[in-house]
C-alpha positions, -999 to +999 in steps of 0.1 A: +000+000+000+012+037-009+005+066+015-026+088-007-031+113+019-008+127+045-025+151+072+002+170+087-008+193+118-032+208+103-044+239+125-074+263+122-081+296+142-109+318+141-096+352+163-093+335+190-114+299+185-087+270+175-111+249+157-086+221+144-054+220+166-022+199+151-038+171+137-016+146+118-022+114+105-022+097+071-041+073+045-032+041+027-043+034-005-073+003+004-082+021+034-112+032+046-104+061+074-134+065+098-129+105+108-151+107+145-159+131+167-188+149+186-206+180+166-188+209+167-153+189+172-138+203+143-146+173+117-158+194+089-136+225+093-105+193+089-119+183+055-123+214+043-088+225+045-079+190+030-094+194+001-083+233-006-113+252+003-102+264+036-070+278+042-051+262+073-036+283+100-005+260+102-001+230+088-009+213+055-019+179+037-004+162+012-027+143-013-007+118-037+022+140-037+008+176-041+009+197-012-027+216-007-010+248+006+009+250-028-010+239-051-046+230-045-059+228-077-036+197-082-050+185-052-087+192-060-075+169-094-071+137-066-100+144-051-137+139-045-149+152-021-188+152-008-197+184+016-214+183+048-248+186+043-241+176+002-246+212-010-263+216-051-276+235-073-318+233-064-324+243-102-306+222-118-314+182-125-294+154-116-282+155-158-273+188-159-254+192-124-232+160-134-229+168-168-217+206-155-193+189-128-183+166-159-170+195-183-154+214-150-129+180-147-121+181-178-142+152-188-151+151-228-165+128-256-170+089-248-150+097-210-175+117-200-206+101-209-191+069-196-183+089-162-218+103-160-235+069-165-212+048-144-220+075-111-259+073-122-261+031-122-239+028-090-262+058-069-292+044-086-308+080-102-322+068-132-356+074-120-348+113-111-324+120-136-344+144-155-358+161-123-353+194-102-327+187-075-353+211-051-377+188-060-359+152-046-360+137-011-331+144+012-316+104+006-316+111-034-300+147-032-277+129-007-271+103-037-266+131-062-244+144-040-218+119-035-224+110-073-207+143-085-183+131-060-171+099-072-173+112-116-137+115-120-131+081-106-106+100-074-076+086-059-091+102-021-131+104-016-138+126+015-172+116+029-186+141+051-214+122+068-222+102+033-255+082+046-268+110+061-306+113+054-305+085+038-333+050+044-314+018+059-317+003+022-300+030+012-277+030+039-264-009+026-263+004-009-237+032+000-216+010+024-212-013-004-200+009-032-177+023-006-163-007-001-162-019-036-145+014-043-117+013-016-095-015-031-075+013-052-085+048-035-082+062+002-114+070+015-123+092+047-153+090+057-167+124+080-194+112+105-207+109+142-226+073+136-202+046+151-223+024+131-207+035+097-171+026+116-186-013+118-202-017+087-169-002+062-146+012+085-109-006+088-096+022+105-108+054+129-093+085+143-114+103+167-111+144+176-124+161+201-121+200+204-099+199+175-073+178+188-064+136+180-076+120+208-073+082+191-061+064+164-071+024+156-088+002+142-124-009+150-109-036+171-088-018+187-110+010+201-135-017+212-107-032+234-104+000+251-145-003+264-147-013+299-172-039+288-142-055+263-146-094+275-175-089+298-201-119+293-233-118+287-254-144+303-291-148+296-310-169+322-346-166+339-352-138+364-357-160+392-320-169+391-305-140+389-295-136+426-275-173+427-257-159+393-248-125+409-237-141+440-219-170+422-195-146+396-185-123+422-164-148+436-147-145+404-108-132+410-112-108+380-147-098+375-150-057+385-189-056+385-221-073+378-245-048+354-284-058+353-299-056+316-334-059+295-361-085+311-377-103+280-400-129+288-388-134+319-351-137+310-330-113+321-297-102+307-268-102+330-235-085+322-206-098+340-175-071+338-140-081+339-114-059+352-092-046+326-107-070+295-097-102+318-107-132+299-132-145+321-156-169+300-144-200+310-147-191+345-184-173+346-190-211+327-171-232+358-194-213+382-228-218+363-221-254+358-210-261+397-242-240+405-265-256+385-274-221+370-290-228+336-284-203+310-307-198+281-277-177+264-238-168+270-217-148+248-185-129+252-188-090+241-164-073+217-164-043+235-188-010+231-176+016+205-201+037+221-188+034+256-152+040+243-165+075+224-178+088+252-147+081+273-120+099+250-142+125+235-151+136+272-118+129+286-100+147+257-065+127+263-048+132+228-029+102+217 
């Protein structure tokens, strides 16, 4: 894998506001960079300067060699890039937005009609093609949006929330182009929904007022949950109390967490201390207690727990 983009501590003030403050990191080709944070953490202000429409205070990014601070109409040649909130033209149609973003790359003859047809059969906009933008739901301006995106065929797409508005159908559709799409490109996407990190996501850095505050895989983060390892044990509500009693005896268990009652089956959640592989011994103690479970997993860890830690905490990494 080559390095595509390379984020070096890029900085943004506004008088006295430091919206983005030294951020570095960088973006193989094949990945797919989940780019987290809370609203208002300096997310969007980030991709703008990557992409040349926001000069940085200090700091630059290098996109496949050119340098955005230098020369960011070379960069802007690399790059697709979808805008928070996926801004358009309202009077134009779907044809003459793409066909206009066609002739502004460059795009001519047999390339460009190949270009605007490919973009319309993967975001599915045959059916509004011929329509008023102003006129189309939020999900299919959405779809316009990151179809003027991906036209040129970019070695970087940055995502700025890309599913955004968009029905769970719809949701699946995107997340699999994207991941058809990253075997040759570098792709960041923008967002707040940890869900977009498990369903395409090999990779996340999360910000938080501005500054890095993690950088890991999926698998990674999780492991950093205080419920990495716990076990979830599923057994009627009536035993409960023997359970409870029976895994605090456990060397390494930290806590005993009460969830949903379905049916008369509770969930219980026993918590390791520090991700302690317990399984085998909350099993020993249900079988030498003749607890019967009705269900027993080991957790993967919460992303959600984990965002909340280091977005609140604000430790940078």
């Amino acid at each position: 894998m080559s390095t595509m983009l390379e984020i070096k501590g890029l900085t943004r003030q506004f008088g006295q506001f430091i919206a983005v403050n030294n951020v570095s990191f960088s973006v193989e080709s094949g990945e797919v960079l989940g780019f987290l944070g809370p609203n208002g953490a300096g997310k969007s202000t980030t991709m703008k300067m990557v992409t040349g429409f926001l000069s940085p205070t200090s700091g630059t990014a290098v996109v496949c060699g050119d340098d955005v601070t230098r020369d960011p109409i070379a960069v802007k040649r690399h790059i697709g890039y979808l805008p928070e909130g996926a801004p358009l033209y309202e009077d134009m149609t779907p044809a003459g937005l793409l066909g206009f973003v066609a002739n502004v790359r460059g795009l001519a003859g047999s390339d460009r009609r190949s270009a605007i047809d490919n973009a319309v059969a993967k975001l599915q906009l045959d059916e509004v093609y011929n329509q008023q933008i102003g006129t189309l739901s939020k999900g299919f301006k959405r779809r316009v949006g990151l179809a003027q995106a991906i036209l040129h065929d970019p070695d970087v797409l940055i995502l700025d929330e890309p599913t955004d508005g968009l029905d769970p159908n719809q949701k699946f559709q995107v997340r699999e182009l994207i991941g058809e799409m990253s075997k040759d490109k570098a792709i960041v996407i923008s967002t707040h929904l940890l869900e977009e990190v498990d369903a395409v996501c090999n990779r996340a850095v999360v910000i938080a007022r501005g500054a890095k505050v993690a950088d890991g895989t999926p698998a990674d983060l999780e492991r950093r949950s205080r419920y990495y390892n716990s076990v979830s044990v599923h057994l009627k509500t009536d035993r409960v109390d023997q359970l409870k009693s029976a895994v605090e005896r456990i060397e390494h268990v930290s806590g005993v967490e009460l969830g949903p009652v379905v049916d008369d089956v509770t969930q219980v959640l026993v918590v390791p201390m520090d991700g302690s592989e317990i399984v085998e011994a909350v099993n020993l103690q249900l079988v030498e207690n003749n607890i019967p479970a009705e269900q027993i997993y080991v957790e993967r860890g919460r992303l959600d727990d984990v965002f909340r830690q280091i977005t609140s905490e604000g430790d940078a990494q």
